[in-house]
C-alpha positions as CSV (number, residue, x, y, z in Angstrom):
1,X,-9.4,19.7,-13.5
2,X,-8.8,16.4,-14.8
3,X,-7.3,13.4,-12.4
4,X,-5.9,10.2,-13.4
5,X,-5.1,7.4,-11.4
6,X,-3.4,4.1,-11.9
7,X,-3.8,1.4,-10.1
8,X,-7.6,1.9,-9.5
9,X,-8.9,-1.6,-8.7
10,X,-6.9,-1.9,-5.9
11,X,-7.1,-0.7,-2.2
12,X,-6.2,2.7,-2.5
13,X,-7.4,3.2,-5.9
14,X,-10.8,2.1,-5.4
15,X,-11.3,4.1,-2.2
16,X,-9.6,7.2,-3.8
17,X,-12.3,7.2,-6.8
18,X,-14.9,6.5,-4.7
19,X,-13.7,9.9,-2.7
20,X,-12.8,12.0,-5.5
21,X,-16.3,11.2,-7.0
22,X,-18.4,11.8,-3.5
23,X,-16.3,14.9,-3.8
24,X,-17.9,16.0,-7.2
25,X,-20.7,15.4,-6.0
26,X,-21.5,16.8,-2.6
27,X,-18.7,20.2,-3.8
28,X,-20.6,20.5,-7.2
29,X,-16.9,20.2,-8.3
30,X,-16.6,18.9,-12.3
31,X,-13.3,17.2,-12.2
32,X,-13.0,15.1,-14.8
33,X,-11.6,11.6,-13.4
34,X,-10.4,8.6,-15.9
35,X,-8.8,5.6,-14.9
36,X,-6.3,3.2,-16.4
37,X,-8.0,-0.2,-15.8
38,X,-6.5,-3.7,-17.2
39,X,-9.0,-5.6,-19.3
40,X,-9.2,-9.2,-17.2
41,X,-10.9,-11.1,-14.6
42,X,-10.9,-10.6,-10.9
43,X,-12.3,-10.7,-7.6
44,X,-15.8,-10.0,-6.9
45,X,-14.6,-7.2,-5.8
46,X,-12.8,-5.7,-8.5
47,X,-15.7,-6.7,-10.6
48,X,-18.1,-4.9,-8.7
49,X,-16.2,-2.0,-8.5
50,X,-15.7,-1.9,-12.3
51,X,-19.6,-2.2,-13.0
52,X,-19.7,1.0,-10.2
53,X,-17.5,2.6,-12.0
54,X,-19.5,2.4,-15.2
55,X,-22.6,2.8,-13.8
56,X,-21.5,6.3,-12.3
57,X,-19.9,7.8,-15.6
58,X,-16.3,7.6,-14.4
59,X,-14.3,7.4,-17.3
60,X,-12.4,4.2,-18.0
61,X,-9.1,3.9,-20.3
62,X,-8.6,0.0,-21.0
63,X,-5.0,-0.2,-20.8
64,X,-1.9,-1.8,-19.5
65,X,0.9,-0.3,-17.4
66,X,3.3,-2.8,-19.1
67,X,2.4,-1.5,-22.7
68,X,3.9,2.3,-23.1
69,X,1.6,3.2,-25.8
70,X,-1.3,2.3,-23.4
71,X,0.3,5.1,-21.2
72,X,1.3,7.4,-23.1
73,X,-2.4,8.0,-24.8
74,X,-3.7,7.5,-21.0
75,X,-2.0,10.3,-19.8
76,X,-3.2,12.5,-22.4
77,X,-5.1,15.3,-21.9
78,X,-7.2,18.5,-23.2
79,X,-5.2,21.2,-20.3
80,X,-2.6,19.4,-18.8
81,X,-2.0,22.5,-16.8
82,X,-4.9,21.6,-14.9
83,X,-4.1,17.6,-14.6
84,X,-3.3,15.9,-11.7
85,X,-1.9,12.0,-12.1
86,X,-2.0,9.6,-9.0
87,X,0.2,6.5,-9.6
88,X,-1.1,3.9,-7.3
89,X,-0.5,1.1,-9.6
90,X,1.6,-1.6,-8.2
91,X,1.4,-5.5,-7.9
92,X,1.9,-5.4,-3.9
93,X,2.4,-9.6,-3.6
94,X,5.0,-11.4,-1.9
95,X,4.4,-14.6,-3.8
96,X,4.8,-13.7,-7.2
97,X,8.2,-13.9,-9.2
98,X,10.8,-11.2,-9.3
99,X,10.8,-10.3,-13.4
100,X,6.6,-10.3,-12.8
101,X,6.7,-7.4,-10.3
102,X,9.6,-5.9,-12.1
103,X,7.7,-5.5,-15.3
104,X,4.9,-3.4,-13.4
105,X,6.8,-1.6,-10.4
106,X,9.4,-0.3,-11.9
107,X,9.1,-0.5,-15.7
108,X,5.7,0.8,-15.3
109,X,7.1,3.4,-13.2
110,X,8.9,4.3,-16.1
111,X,6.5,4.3,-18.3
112,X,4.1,6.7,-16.0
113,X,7.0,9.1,-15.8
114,X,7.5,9.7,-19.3
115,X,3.7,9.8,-20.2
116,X,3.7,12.8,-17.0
117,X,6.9,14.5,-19.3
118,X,6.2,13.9,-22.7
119,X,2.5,14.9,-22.5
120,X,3.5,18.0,-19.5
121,X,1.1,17.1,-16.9
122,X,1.3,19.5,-13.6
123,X,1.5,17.3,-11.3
124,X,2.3,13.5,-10.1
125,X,1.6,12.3,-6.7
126,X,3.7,9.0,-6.3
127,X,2.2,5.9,-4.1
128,X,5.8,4.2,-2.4
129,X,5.6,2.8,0.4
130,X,7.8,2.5,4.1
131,X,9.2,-0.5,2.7
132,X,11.7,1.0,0.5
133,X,13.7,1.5,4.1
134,X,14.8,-2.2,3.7
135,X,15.5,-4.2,7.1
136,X,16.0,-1.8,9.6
137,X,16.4,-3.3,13.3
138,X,17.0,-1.1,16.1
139,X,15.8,0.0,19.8
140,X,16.7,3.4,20.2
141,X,13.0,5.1,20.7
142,X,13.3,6.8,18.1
143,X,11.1,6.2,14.5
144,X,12.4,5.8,11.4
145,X,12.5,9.1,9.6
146,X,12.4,10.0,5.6
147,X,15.5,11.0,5.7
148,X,16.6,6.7,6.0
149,X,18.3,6.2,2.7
150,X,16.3,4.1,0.3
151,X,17.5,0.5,0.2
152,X,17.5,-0.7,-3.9
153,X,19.6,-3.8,-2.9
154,X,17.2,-5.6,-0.7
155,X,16.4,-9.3,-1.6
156,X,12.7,-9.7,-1.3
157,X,11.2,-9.0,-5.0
158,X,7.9,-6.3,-3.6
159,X,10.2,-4.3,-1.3
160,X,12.9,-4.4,-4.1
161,X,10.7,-3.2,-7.0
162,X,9.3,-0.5,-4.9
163,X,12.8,0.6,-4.1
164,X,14.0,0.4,-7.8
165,X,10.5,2.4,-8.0
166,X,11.0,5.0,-5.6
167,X,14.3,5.6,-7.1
168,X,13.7,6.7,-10.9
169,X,11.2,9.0,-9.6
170,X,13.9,10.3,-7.3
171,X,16.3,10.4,-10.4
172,X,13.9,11.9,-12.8
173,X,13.1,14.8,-9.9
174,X,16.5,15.6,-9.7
175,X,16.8,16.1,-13.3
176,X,13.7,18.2,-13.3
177,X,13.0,20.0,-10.4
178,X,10.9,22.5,-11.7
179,X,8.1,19.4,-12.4
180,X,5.4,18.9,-8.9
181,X,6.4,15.4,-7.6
182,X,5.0,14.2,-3.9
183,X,6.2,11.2,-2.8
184,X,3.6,9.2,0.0
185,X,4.9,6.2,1.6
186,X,2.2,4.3,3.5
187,X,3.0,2.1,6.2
188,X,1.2,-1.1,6.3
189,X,-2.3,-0.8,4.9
190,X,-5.4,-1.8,7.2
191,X,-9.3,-1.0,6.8
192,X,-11.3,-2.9,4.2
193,X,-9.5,-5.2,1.7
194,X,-5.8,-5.0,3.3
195,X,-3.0,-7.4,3.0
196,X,-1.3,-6.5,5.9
197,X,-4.6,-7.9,8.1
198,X,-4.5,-10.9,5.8
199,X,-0.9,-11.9,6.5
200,X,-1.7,-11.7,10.6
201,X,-5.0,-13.4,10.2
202,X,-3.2,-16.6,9.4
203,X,-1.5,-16.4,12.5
204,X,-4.7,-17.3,15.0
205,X,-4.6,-21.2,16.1
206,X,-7.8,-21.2,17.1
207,X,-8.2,-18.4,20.0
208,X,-4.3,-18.7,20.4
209,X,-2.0,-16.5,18.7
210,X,1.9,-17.2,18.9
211,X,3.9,-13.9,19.1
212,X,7.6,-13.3,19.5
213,X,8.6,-12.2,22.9
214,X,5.2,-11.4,23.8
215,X,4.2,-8.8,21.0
216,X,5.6,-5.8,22.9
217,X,6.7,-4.3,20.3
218,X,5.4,-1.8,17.6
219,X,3.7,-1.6,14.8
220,X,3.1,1.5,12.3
221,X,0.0,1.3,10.4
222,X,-2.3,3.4,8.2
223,X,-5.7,3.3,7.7
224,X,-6.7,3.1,3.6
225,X,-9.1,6.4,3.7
226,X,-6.2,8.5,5.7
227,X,-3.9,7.4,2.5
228,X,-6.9,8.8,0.4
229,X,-7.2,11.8,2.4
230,X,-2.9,12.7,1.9
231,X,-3.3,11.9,-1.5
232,X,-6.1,14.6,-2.3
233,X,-4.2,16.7,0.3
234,X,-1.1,16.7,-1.7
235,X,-2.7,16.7,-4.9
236,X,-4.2,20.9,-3.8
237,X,0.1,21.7,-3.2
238,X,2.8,22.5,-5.3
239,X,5.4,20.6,-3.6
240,X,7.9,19.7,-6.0
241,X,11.4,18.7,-6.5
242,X,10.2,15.0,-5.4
243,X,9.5,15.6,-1.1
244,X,8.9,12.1,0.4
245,X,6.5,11.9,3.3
246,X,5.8,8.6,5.6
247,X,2.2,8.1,6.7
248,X,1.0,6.6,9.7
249,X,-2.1,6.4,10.8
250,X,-1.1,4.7,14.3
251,X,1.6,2.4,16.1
252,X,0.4,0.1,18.6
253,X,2.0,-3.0,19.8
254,X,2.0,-5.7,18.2
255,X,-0.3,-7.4,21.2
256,X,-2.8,-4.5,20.7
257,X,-3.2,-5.0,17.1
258,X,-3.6,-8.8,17.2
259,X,-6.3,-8.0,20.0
260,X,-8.4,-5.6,17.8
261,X,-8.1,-8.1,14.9
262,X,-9.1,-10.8,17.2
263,X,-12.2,-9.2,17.7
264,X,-12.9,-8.7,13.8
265,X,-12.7,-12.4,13.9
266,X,-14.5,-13.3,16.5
267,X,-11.9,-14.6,18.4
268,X,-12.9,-12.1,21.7
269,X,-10.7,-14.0,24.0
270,X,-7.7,-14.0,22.0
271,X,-4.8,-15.5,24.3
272,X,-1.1,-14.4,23.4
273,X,1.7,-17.3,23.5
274,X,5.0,-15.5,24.0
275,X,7.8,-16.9,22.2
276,X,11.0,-16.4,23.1
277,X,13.1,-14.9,20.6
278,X,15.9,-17.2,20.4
279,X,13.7,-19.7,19.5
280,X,11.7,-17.8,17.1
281,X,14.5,-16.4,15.1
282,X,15.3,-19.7,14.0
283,X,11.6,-20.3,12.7
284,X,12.2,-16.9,10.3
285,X,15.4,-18.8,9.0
286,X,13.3,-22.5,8.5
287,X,11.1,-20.2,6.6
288,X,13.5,-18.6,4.0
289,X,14.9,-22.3,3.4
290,X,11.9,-23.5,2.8
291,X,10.6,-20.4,0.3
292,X,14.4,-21.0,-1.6
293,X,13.0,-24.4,-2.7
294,X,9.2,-24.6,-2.8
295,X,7.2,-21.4,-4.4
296,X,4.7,-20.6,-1.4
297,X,1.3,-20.5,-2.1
298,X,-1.5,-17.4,-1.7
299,X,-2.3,-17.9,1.8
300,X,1.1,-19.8,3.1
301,X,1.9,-19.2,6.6
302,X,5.9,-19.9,6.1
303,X,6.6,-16.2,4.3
304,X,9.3,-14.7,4.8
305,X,7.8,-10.9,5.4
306,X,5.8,-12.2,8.4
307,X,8.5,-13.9,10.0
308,X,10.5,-10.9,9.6
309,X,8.6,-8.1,10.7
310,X,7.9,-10.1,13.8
311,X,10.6,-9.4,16.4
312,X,11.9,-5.9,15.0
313,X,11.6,-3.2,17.2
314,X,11.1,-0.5,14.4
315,X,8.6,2.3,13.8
316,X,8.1,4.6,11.6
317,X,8.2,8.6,12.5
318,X,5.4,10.4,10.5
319,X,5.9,13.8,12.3
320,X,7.2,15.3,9.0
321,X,3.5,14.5,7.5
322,X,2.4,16.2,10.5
323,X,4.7,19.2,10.3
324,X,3.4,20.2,7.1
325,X,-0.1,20.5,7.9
326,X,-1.8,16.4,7.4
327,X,-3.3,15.1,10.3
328,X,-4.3,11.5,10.1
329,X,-7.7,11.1,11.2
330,X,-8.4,6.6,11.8
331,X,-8.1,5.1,14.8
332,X,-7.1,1.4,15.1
333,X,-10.4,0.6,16.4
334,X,-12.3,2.4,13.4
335,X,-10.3,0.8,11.3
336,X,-10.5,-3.0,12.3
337,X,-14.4,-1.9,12.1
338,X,-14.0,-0.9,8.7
339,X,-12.4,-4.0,8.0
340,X,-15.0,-6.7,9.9
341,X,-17.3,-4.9,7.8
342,X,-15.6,-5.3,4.5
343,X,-15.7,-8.7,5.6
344,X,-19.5,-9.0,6.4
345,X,-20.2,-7.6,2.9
346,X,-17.8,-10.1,0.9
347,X,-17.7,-13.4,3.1
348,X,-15.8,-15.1,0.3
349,X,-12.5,-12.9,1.2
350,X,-12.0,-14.7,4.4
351,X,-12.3,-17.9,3.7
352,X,-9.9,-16.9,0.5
353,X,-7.2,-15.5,2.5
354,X,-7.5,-16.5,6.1
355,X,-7.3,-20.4,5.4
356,X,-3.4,-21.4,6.1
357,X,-0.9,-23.4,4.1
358,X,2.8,-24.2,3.2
């Protein structure tokens, strides 16, 4: 079998090489796995994932997701009968332009679908994620399900992209049904490199944390290596006709989650200022002022999706996932674990992307 992924360097992609290789090894399995990697210069963690990558005889394709011949000649292979693609790639920022996400999210998306078509590969497994659902606020007990219409309209550039995403894969299954399209949508991302931890991080004054109305209420979250483990999971069925599935790995409270990254921090004694909501709704509103007229920085504490996922009373229903035979496996506790460890191992991350400004 031959696999190809997109998006390799990032959070996903990097764990899902690193367990499709493990796989190879320890199942004697000779999958052949080739990645789509852009030629520039990142983190010290991308870089030492790259010189991994070559060290281990994982094949690398220099190419761009913006450049169609890139991906067309990527997604090219000897038995495409026997070819799996994983499209991970994605610029997941909230800071970045509109037209700069655009140009990878969705015209990129395009291009990956017609390299899957032209060149007749079996099978794509699509990484969305639980933001396509838009705004959703509501108190009724009950999760938010796939069957939530997509929302392409949204204003915020990542969950708009992903939307506009999501939807020509929808559009091109519907033209083809016959061709094996999954659909995963993670909720937010935790364990190791994660920007959802990085967002609340900047959030601890101190040992004091500020929370809307006390943090009662939830939060869905998946640990990176049960994403890994639906994607290989998806990638052995022939589910076609593009099926969506949301994936949680768990929902605590918003107080429960701050407490568990407290302790990654060393903040053990973490002590919760509740907030009423009237006067925190206001702050999310200050906040979208202030983003319409100065461009917020990597690590600003004023952004919009924090202030706005704060307060909702909104959780996502994985039972579908569940139904169909994929049990998650992380606990919140593992997972923060995972994380303080990640953090041990690259002490430059923190002070990168904890540190708080305008």
């Amino acid at each position: 079998m031959t696999i190809l992924i997109t998006g390799a360097t990032g959070l996903i992609g990097q764990n899902l090489v690193k367990s499709l290789y493990k796989k190879n090894q320890t199942q004697n399995k000779k999958d052949k796995i080739r990645l789509l990697i852009r030629k520039r210069t990142g983190s010290p963690f991308r870089e030492k994932f790259i010189q991994w990558v070559t060290q281990n005889g994982v094949e690398i394709y220099w190419g761009d997701l913006k450049s169609t011949p890139d991906v067309l000649n990527f997604t090219k292979t000897e038995d495409p009968e026997k070819t799996v693609l994983f499209h991970c790639g994605a610029i997941f920022n909230f800071y970045q332009p509109f037209q700069t996400l655009y140009d990878t999210n969705v015209a990129g998306t395009t291009r990956v679908l017609r390299g899957f078509h032209v060149n007749n590969i079996k099978k794509l497994v699509y990484v969305s994620s639980v933001a396509v659902y838009g705004s959703l606020h509501h108190s009724n007990g009950r999760g938010v399900t796939e069957d939530q219409p997509i929302d392409c309209n949204q204003r915020k550039s990542y969950e708009q992209t992903k939307s506009l995403g999501e939807e020509l894969v929808w559009n091109y299954s519907k033209k083809f049904p016959e061709r094996l399209i999954t659909l995963l949508r993670p909720s937010g991302i935790v364990g190791g490199q994660g920007v959802t931890s990085d967002i609340f991080a900047r959030m601890f004054f101190g040992r004091y944390v500020p929370l809307p109305g006390g943090g009662s209420e939830k939060i869905s979250l998946v640990d990176v290596q049960d994403v890994v483990r639906a994607l290989i999971y998806f990638s052995d069925f022939n589910i076609g006709n593009g099926e969506a599935f949301n994936l949680v790995s768990f929902t605590p409270t918003l107080r429960e989650f701050i407490f568990e990254l407290g302790l990654v921090m060393n903040q053990e004694n973490v002590k919760i200022l509740s907030i009423p909501l009237g006067v925190f709704k206001p702050l999310l509103y200050i906040s979208k002022i202030i983003r319409a007229f100065v461009k917020p920085k990597e690590n600003s504490l004023f952004l919009p999706i924090l202030f706005d996922k704060l307060g909702q009373e909104v959780w996502i229903d994985n039972s579908k996932i569940v139904n169909h035979g994929f049990y998650p496996k992380s606990t919140l506790s593992e997972s923060m674990y995972n994380f303080q460890q990640f953090l041990i191992q690259n002490p430059w991350y923190a002070e990168e992307k904890f540190s708080i400004a305008l």
